[in-house]
C-alpha positions in Angstrom: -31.2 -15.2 -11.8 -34.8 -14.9 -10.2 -36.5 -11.6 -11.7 -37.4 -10.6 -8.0 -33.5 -10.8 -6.8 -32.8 -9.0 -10.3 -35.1 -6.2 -9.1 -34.5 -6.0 -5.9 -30.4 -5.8 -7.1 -31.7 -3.0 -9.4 -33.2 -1.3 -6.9 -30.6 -1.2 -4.5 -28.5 0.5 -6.5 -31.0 3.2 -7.6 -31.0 3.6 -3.6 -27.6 4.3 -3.2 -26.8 6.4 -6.5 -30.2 8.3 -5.5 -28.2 11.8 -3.8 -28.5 13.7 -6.5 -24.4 14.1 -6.8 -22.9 13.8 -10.8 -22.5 9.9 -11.4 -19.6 7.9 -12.7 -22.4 6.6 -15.5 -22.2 9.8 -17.5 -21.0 9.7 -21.2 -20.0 12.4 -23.6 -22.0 11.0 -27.3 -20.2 8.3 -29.4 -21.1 5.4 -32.0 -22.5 2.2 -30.5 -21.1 0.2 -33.1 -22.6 -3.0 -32.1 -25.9 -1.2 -32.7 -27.4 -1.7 -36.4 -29.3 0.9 -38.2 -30.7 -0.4 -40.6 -31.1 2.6 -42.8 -26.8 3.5 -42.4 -27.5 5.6 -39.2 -25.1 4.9 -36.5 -26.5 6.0 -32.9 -25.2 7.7 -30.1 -24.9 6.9 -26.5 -25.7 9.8 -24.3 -26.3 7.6 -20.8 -25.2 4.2 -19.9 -25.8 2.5 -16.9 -29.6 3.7 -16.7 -31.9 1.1 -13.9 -35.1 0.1 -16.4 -36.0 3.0 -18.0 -39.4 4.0 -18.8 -40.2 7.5 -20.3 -38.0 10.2 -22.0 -38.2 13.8 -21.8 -36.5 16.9 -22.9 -36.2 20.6 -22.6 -33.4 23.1 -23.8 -30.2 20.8 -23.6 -31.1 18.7 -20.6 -32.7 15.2 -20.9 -34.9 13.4 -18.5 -35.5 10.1 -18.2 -37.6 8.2 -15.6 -36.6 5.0 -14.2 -39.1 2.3 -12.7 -36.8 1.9 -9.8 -38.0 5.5 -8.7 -35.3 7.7 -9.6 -35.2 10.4 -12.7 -32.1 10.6 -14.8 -30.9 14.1 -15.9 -28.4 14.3 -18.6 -27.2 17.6 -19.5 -24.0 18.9 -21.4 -22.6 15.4 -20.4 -23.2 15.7 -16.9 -25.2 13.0 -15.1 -27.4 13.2 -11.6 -29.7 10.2 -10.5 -32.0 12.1 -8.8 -34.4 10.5 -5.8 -39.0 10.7 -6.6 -40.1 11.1 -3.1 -43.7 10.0 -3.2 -46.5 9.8 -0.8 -47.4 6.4 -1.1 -44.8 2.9 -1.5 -43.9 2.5 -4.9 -44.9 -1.2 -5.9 -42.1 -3.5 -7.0 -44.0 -6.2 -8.8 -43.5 -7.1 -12.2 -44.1 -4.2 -14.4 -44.7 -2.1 -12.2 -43.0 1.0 -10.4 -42.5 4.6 -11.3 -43.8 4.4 -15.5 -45.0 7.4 -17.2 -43.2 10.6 -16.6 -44.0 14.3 -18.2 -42.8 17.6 -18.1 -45.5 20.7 -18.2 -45.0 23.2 -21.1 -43.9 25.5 -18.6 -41.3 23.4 -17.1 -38.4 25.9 -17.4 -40.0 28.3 -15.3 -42.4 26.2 -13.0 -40.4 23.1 -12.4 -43.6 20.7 -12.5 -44.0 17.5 -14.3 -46.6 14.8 -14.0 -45.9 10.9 -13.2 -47.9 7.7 -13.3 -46.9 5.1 -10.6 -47.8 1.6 -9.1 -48.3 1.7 -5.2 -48.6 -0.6 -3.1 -52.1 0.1 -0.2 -50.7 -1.9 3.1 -52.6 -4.5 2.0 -50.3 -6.2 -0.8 -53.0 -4.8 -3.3 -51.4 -2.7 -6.1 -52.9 0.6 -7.6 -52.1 3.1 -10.2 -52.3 6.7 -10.1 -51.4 10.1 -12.1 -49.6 12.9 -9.6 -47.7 16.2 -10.2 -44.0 16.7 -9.1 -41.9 19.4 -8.3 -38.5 19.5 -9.1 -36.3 20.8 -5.9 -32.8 20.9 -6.7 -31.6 17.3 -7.1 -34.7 15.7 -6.1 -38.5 15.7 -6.8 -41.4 15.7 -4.8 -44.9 14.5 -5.2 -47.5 17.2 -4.8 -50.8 17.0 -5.9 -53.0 13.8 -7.4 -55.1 13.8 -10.3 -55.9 10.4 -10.6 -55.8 7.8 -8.0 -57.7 3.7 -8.2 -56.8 2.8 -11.9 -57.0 -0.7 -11.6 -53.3 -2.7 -11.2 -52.2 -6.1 -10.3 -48.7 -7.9 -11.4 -49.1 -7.0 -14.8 -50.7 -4.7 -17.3 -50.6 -1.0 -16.4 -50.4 1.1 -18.8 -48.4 3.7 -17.7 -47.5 6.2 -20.9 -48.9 9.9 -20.2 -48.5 12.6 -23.1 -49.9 16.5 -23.6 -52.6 16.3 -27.0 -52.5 19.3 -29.1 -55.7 20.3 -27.3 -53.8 21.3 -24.3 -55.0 18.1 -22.2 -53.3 15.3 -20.7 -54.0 11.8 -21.9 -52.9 8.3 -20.2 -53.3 5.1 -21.0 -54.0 1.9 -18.4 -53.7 -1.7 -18.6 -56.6 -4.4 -18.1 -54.6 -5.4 -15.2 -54.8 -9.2 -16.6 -58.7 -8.9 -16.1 -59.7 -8.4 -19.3 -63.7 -7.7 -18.5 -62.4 -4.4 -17.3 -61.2 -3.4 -20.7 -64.9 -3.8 -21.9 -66.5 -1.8 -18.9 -66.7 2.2 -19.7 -66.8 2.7 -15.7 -63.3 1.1 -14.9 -60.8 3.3 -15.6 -58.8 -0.1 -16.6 -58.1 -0.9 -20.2 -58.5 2.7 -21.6 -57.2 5.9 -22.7 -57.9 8.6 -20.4 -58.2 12.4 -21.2 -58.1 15.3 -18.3 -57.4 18.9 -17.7 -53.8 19.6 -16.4 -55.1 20.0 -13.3 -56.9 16.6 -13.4 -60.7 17.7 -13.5 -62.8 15.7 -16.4 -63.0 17.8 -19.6 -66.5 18.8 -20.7 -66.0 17.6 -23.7 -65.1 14.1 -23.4 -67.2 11.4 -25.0 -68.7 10.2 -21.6 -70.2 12.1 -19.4 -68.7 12.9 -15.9 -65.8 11.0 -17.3 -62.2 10.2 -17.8 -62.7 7.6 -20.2 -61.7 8.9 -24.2 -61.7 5.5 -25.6 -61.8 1.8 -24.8 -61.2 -2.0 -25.3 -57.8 -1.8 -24.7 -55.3 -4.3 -23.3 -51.8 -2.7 -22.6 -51.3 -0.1 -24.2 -48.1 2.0 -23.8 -47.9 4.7 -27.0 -49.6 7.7 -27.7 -48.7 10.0 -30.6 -50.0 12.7 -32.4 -49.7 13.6 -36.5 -49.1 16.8 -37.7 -53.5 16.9 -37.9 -54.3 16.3 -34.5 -55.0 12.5 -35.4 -53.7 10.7 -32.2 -52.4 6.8 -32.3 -51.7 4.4 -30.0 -49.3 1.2 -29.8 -50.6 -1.6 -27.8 -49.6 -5.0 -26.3 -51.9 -8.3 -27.5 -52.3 -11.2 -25.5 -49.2 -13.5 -27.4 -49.3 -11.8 -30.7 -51.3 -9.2 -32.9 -49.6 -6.2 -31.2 -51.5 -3.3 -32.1 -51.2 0.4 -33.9 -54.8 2.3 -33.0 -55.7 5.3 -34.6 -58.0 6.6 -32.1 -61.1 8.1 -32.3 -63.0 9.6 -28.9 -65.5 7.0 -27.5 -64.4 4.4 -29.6 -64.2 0.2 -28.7 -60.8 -1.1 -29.5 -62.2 -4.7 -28.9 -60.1 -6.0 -26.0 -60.6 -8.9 -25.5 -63.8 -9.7 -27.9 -61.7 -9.1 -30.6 -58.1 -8.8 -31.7 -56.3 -8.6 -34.9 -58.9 -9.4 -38.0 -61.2 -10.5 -36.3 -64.6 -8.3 -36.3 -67.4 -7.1 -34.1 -70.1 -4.8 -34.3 -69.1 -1.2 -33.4 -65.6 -2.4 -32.5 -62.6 -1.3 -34.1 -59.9 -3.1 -36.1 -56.3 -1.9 -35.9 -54.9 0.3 -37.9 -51.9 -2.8 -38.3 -51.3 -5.5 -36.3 -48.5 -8.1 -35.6 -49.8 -11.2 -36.7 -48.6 -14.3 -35.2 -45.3 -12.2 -34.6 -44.7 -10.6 -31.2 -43.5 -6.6 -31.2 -44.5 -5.6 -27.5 -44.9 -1.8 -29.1 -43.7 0.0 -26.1 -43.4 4.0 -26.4 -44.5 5.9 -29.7 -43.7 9.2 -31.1 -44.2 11.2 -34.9 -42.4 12.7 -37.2 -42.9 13.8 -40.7 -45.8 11.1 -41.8 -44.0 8.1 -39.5 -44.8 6.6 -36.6 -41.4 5.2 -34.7 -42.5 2.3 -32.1 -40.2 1.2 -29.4 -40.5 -2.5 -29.2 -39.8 -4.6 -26.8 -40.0 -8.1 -27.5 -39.2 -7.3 -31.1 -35.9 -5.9 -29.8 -36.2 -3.6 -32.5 -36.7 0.7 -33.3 -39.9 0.7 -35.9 -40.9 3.1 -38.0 -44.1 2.7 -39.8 -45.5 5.0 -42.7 -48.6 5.7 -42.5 -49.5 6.6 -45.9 -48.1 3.4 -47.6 -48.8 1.4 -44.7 -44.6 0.2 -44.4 -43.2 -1.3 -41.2 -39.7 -1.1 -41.3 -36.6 -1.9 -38.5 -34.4 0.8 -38.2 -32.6 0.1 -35.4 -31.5 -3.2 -34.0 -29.3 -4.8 -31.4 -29.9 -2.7 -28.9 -32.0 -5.4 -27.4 -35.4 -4.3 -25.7 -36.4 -1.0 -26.6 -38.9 0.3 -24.3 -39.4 4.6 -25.4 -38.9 6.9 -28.7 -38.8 11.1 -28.6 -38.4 13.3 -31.2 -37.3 17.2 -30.7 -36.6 19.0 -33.6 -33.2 17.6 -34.7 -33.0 14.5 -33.0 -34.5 11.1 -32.8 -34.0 9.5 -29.1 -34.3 6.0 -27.6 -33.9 3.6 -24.3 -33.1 0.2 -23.9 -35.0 -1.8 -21.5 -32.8 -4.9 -20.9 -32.6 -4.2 -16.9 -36.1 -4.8 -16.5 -35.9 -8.2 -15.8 -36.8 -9.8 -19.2 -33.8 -8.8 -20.7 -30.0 -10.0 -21.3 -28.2 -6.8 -20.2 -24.4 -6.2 -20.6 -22.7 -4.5 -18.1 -23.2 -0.4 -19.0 -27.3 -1.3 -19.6 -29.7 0.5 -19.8 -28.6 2.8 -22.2 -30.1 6.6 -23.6 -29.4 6.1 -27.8 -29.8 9.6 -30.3 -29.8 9.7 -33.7 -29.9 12.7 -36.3 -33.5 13.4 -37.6 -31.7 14.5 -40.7 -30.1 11.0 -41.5 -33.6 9.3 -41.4 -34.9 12.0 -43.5 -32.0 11.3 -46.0 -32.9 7.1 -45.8 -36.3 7.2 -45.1 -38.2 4.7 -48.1 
């Protein structure tokens, strides 16, 4: 099937499931046992039946996941409403593109706010990104103000992941949009990782003056994720291959696209560990006691890689594409991405996966 008729299918039925009423697609948890984990585990299905997810979120017992369609998911004591983003501006359907990055404040419970990073399309067929806050209203949420609008978009490469630092601000990251120059130019916001106050102002602080830009040379990246001493990382797409894991330091070059994988430059920086000639297309990225786990999505694979030996290790396969990882404090959490066009989905795709953070601890090598 044609991705376009696959996305317009997809988003048709996000249309007409968008009225924020419980949905047939809700699941009470059980063993996927066509899923491996590698290290014993068997997941959990929470959600089936999920239209290309893109970020997860959590707070108290109720899950959030954003789907690119433009609808969020919220799952709560095995309950299930698809509930309807109603933005100001036309949410692009091109490849890759949509409603990406999703965020709840800290203050969620009581202020109902969250932050989103979306493709829109201008009236012209041109595509741009942007960074907004939402408020929840009942079964729906609505866009309010923007913090970011004209990072650079096109049919491919947008970044999209947003994630609160330790430090209290909120960090994106943006594709080249398939020109790669961009990557290398420290006034684009294209190809970076951006750092802001909540409210979307430029931190005095940051490495450049007057702006967003924390570090860049980057090509797609879609990971950030903190250790437990405020060292931030980041997984990233290469152009084929040598898929990237960053750790990031403010200001820094990341190379894209004078260097990639071993290759070396003056005042650039190598990866922390790359792919090879292997693909991974290292999607979402979150920490947890000295590991990094790394949704992939052409590796079709949950990663875990320690960063004191320097081990990459499968721990989850069979799900198929994995596009984003979250960890609370008892729980590791996934999504498959086979809806988004590239995929072979069955028929309950896309699906919301948990497993016990105490079974990894027990298997971890």
């Amino acid at each position: 099937m044609k991705r376009w008729l696959l996305y317009f299918l997809m988003a048709a039925l996000t249309l007409a499931g968008c009225n924020g009423k419980e949905e047939d697609s809700k699941t009470d948890p059980k063993p996927d046992k066509e899923v491996a984990g590698t290290l014993g585990q068997d997941p959990e299905v929470l959600v089936t039946n999920l239209h290309s997810p893109w970020s997860i979120q959590k707070v108290g017992s109720a899950m959030y996941v954003s789907e690119r369609t433009g609808s969020i998911v919220e799952w709560n004591k095995g309950k299930l409403t698809r509930q309807p983003v109603e933005l100001k501006k036309t949410l692009s359907s091109k490849a890759e593109a949509g409603l990406l990055g999703f965020l709840l404040t800290p203050d969620f419970s009581e202020s109902r706010r969250a932050y989103a990073y979306y493709t829109y399309e201008d009236g012209s067929g041109n595509s741009i990104n942007r960074i907004v806050s939402l408020q929840k209203d009942n079964d729906k949420w609505l866009e309010r103000e923007t913090l970011i609008d004209g990072i650079p978009s096109g049919d491919y490469h947008h970044g999209g992941r947003l994630k609160l630092g330790p430090d209290g601000m909120l960090y994106a990251t943006t594709g080249d949009a398939k020109k790669p120059e961009i990557a290398q130019d420290t006034v684009s916001l294209g190809g970076k990782i951006l750092r802001m106050n909540p409210d979307g102002t430029i931190p005095k602080d940051n490495p450049f003056a007057n702006s967003y830009v924390y570090s860049y040379g980057h090509r797609n990246p879609q990971g950030l994720a903190w250790d437990d001493a405020g060292k931030l990382y980041e997984s990233e797409h290469g152009e084929s291959a040598h898929d990237e894991i960053n750790e990031i330091d403010p200001g820094k070059n990341y190379g894209w696209p004078e260097i990639e994988g071993d290759q070396q430059k003056p005042d650039m920086i190598n990866p922390l560990i790359h792919s090879g000639e292997n693909t991974w297309a290292p999607s979402g990225l979150a920490y947890f006691d000295g590991k990094l786990f790394i949704a992939a999505l052409r590796g079709e694979s949950l990663k875990q890689y320690d960063i004191k030996s320097g081990k990459m290790t499968d721990i989850i396969t069979n799900a198929g594409r994995i596009r984003d990882v979250f960890v609370d404090e008892e729980f590791l959490y996934f999504i498959s991405n086979n809806t988004d066009g590239r995929g072979n989905p069955d028929e309950t795709d896309d699906k919301l996966y948990r497993l016990p953070l105490s079974q990894l601890e027990g298997n971890m090598p």
